[in-house]
N, CA, C and O of each residue as an XYZ file, in Angstrom:
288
protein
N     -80.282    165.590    -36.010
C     -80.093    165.459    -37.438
C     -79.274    164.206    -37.707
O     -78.205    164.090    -37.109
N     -79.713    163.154    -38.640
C     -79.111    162.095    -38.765
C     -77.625    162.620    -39.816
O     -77.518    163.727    -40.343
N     -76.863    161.771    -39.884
C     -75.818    162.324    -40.979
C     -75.809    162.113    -41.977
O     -76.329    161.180    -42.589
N     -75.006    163.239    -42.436
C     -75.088    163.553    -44.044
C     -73.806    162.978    -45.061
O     -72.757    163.624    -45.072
N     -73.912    161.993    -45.736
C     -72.923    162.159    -46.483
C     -72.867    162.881    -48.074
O     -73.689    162.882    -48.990
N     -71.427    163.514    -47.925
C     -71.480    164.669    -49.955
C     -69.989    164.030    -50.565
O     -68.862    163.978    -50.073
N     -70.430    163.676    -51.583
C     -69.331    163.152    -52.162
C     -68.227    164.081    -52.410
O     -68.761    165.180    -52.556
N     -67.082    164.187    -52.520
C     -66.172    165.478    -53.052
C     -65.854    165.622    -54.743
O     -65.539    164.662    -55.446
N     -66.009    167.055    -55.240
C     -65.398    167.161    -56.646
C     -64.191    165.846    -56.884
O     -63.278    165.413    -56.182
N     -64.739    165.484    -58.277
C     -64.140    164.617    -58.415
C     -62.497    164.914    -58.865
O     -61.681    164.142    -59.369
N     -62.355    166.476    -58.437
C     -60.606    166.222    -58.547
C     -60.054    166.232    -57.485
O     -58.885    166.577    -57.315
N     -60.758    165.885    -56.697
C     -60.137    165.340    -54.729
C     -60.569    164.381    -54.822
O     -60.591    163.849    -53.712
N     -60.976    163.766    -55.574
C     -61.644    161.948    -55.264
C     -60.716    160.891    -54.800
O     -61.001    159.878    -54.161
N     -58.790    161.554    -55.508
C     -57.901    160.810    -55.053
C     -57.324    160.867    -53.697
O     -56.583    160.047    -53.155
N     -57.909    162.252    -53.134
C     -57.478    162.539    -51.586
C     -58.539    162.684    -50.354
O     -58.294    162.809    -49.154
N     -59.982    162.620    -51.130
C     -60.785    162.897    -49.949
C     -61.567    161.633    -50.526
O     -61.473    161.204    -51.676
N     -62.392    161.100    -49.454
C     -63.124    159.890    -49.804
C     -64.838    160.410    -49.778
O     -65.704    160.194    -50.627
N     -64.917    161.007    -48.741
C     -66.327    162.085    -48.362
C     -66.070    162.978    -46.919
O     -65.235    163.046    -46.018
N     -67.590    163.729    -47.395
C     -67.354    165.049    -46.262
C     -68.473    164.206    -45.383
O     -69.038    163.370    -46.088
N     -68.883    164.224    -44.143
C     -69.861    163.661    -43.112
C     -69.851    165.386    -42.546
O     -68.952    166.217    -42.409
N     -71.356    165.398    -42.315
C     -71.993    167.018    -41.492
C     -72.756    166.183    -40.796
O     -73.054    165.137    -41.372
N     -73.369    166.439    -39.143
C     -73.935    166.402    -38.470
C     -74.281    167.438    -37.602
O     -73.342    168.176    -37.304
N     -75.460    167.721    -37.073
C     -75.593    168.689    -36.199
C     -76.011    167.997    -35.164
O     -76.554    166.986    -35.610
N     -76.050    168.010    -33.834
C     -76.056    167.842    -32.539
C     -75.814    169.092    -31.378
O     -74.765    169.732    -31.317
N     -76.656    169.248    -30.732
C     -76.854    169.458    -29.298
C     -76.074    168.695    -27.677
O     -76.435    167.705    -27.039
N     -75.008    169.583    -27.458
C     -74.367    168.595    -26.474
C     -74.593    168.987    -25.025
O     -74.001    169.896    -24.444
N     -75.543    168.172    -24.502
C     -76.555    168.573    -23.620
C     -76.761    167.149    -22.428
O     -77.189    166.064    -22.821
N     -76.369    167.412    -20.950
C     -76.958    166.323    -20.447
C     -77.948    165.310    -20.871
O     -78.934    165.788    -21.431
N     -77.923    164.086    -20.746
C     -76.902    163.500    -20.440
C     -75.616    162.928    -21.759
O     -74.548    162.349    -21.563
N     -76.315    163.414    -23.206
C     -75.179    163.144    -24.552
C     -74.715    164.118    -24.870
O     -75.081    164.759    -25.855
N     -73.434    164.566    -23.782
C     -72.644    165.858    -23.560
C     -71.410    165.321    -24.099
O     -70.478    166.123    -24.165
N     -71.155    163.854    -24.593
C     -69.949    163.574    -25.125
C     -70.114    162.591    -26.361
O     -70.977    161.717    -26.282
N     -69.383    162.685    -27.419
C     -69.067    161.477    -28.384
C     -67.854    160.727    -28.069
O     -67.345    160.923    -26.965
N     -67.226    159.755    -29.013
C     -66.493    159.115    -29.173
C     -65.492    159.150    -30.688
O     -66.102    158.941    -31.737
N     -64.392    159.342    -30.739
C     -64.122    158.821    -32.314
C     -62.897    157.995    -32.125
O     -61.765    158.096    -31.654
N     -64.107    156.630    -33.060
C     -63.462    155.425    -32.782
C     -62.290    155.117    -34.085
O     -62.115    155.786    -35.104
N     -61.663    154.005    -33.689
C     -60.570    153.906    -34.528
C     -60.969    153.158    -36.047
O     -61.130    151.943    -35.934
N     -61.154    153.721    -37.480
C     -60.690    152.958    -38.544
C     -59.936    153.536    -39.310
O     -59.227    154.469    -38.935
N     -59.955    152.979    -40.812
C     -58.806    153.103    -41.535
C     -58.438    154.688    -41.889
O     -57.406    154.830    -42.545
N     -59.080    155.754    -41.570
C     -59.345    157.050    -42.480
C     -58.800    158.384    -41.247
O     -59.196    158.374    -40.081
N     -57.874    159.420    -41.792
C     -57.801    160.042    -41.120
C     -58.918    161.262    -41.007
O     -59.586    161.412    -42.030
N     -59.107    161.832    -40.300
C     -60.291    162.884    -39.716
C     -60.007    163.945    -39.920
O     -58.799    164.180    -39.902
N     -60.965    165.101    -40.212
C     -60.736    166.399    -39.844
C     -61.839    166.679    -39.437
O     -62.768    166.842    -40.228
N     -61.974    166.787    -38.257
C     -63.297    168.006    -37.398
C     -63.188    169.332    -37.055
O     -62.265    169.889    -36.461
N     -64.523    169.928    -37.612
C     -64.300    171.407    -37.785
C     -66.163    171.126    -36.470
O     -67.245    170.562    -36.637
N     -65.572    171.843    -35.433
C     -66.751    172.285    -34.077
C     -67.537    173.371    -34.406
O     -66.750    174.307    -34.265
N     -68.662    173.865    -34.779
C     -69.240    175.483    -34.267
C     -69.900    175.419    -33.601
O     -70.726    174.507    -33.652
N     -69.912    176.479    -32.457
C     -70.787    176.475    -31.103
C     -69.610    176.523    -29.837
O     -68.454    176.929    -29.957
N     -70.165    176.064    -28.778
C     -69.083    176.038    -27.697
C     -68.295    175.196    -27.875
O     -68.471    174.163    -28.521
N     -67.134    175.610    -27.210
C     -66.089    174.567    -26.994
C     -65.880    173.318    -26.700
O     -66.105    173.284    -25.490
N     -65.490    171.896    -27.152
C     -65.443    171.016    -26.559
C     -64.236    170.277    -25.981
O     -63.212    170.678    -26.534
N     -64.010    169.387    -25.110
C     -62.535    169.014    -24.712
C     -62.874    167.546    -24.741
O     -63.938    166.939    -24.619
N     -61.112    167.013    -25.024
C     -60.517    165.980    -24.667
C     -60.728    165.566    -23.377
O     -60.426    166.313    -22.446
N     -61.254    164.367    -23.169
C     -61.157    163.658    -21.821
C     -60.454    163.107    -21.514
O     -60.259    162.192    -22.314
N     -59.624    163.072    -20.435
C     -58.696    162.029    -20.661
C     -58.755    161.270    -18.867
O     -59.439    162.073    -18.232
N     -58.364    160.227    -18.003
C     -58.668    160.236    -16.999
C     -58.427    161.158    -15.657
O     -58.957    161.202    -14.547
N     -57.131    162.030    -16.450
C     -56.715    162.860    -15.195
C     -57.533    164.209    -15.299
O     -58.166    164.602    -14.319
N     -57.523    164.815    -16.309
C     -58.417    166.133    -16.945
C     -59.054    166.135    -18.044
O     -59.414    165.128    -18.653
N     -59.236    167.312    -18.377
C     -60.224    167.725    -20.220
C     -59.541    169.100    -20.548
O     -59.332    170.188    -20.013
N     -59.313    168.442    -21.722
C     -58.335    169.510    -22.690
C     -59.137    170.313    -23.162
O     -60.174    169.734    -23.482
N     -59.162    171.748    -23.430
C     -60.047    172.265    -24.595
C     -59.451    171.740    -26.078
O     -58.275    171.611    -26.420
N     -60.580    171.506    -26.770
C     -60.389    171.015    -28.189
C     -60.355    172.636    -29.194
O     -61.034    173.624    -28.913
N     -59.533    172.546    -30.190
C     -59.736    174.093    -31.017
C     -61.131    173.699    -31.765
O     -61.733    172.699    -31.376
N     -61.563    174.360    -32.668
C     -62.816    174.104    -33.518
C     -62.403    173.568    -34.675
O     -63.317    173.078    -35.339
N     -61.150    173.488    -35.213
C     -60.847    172.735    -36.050
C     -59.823    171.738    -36.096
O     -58.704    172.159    -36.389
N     -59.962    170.350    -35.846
C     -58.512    169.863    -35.759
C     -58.592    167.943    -36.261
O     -59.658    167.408    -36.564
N     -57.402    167.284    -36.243
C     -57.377    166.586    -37.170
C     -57.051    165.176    -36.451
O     -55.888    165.142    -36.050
N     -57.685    164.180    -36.230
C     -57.792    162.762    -35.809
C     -56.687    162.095    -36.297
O     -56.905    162.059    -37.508
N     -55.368    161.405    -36.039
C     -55.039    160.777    -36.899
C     -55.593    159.144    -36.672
O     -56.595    158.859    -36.016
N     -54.390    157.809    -37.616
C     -54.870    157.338    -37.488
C     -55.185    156.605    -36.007
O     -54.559    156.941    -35.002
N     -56.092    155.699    -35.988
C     -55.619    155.306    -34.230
C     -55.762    153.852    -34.183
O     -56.297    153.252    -35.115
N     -55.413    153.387    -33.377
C     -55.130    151.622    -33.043
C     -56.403    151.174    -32.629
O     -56.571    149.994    -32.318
């Protein structure tokens, strides 16, 4: 599914900019994304299995809902 953008009621217009939905399958071999750094902080909400943080030593479990800040 390509992504979706929904604008928010316009009495969050001053705090939310938009909502992005995607659905994906995380399945050999695009078993991982990326979220790269710009100006906007994140909130990702997961349903389905669990996913984790990679990091070089291990992988964290991620909760299903949690919040990007900003990043460099």
């Amino acid at each position: 599914m390509a992504p979706q953008e929904f604008i928010p009621d316009p009495q969050l217009a001053n705090l939310v900019q938009s909502y992005w939905m995607t659905q994906r399958n995380f399945y050999p071999p695009k078993d991982t994304f990326q979220v790269l750094p710009d100006r906007f902080i994140e909130i990702i909400v997961s349903y389905g299995a669990p996913g984790f943080l990679l990091t070089p030593d291990t992988s964290l479990p991620l909760p299903a809902l949690y919040l990007v800040p900003l990043l460099k």
